[in-house]
N, C-alpha and C positions, 0 to 999 in steps of 0.2 A: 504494500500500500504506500509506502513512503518512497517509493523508487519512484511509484504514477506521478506521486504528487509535485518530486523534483524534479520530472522530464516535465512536467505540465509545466512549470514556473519557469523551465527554459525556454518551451518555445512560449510563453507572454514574455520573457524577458527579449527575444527575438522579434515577436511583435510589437515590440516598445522602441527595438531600435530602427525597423522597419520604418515605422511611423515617424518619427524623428527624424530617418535621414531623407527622406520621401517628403513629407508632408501626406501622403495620403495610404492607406494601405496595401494597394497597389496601383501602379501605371498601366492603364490600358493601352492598347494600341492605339493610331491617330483616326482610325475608320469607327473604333468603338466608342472612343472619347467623343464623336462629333454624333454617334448615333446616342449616347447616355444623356449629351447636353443637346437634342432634341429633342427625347422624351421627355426631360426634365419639366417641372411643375413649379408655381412659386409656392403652390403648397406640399411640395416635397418634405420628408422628414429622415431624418436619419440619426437613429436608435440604437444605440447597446447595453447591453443586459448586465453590466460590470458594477453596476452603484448600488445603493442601497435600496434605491426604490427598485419598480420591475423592468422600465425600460427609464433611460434616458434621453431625451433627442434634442438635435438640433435642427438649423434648417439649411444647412450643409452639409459636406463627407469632411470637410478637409476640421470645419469645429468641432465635431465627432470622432476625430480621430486625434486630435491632439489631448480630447477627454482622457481618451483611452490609453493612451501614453501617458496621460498625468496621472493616473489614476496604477499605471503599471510600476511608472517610473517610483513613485514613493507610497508602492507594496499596500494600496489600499487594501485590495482586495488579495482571498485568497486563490490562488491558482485553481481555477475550478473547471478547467478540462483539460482532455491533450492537445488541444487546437480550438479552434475555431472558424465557423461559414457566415461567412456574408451573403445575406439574400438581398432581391432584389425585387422590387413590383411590375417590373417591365423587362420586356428581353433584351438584351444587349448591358444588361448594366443599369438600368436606366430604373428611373422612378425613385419612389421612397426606397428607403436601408435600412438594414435590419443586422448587427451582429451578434450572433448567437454562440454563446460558451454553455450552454447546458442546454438537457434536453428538455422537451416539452410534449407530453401527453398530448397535448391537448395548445396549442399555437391561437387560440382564440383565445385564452388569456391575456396573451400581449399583444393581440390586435393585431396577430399576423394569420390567423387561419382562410385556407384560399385566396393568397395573395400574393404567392409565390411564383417570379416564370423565369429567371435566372439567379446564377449566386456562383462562389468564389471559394474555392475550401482552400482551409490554412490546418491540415493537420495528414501527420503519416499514416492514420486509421483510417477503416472503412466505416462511414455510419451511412445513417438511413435517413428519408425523407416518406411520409405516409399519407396517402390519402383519405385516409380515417383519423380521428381522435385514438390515441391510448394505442397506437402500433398497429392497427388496423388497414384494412384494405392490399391498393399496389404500392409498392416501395418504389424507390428508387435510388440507390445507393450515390453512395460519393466516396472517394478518397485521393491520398496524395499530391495535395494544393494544385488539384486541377480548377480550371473553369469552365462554365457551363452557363453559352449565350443564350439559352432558351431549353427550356424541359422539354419540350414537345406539347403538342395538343393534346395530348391526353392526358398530362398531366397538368399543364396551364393552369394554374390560380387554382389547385386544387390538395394544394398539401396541408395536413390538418393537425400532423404530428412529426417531429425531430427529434432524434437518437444521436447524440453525436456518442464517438466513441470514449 
């Protein structure tokens, strides 16, 4: 248990320095960045699950992400997975954000239930994505800080539960 918890606390300590030397959590490419700041909204939000309350947001990526760094940089929080997925509300990147370090039965808690149509994994495990509440229905895995421009249509705006590993 105490191995999980100090591989867990290196890669937030990797995503601390990510964020820091970035400004953002990652760089998209020049085709996606101009599709993400198309879909973009002025009522966009973008949220991480790291603070005391359930989510936190702001109404950018780049002030949500310096949260997240501040918050890693001086050990608020406790290391509380092996990685973490960035979701998104739109395909290509685009729309509201969503960073997710634990799992969620149940994604309509934090206002993210069917809302889901790309995202961004930062972790070396394989977890799951559910179109049910509570690990229910089709899955759809993820692993090894791939990204993923769009779920498909079948799953589009219909994941209801998150397993991260």
């Amino acid at each position: 248990m105490l191995t999980r918890h100090v591989g867990r606390a290196m890669v937030h300590a990797l995503l601390a320095l990510a964020i820091c030397a970035s400004g953002t959590v990652a760089a998209p490419g020049a085709s996606l960045e101009r599709d993400r700041l198309a879909n973009r909204s002025d009522t966009d939000q973008h949220c991480h699950d790291l603070g005391e309350s359930t989510l936190t947001c702001f109404s950018n990526e780049v002030e949500r992400d310096a949260d997240v760094a501040a918050l890693l940089a001086d050990e608020v929080m406790v290391a509380s997975s092996s990685g973490y997925v960035v979701a998104y509300s739109n395909a290509s990147y685009g729309g509201s954000s969503v960073v997710l370090t634990q799992d969620y039965g149940h994604l309509g808690h934090i206002g993210w239930e069917d809302k889901i149509s790309s995202y961004k994994v930062y972790t070396p495990l394989t977890g799951y994505f559910f179109e049910h509440t509570w690990y229910g229905g089709r899955a759809q895995s993820f692993c090894c800080y791939t990204h993923v421009s769009y779920v498909g249509d079948a799953l589009n705006n219909r994941f209801s539960s998150f397993d991260l590993p």
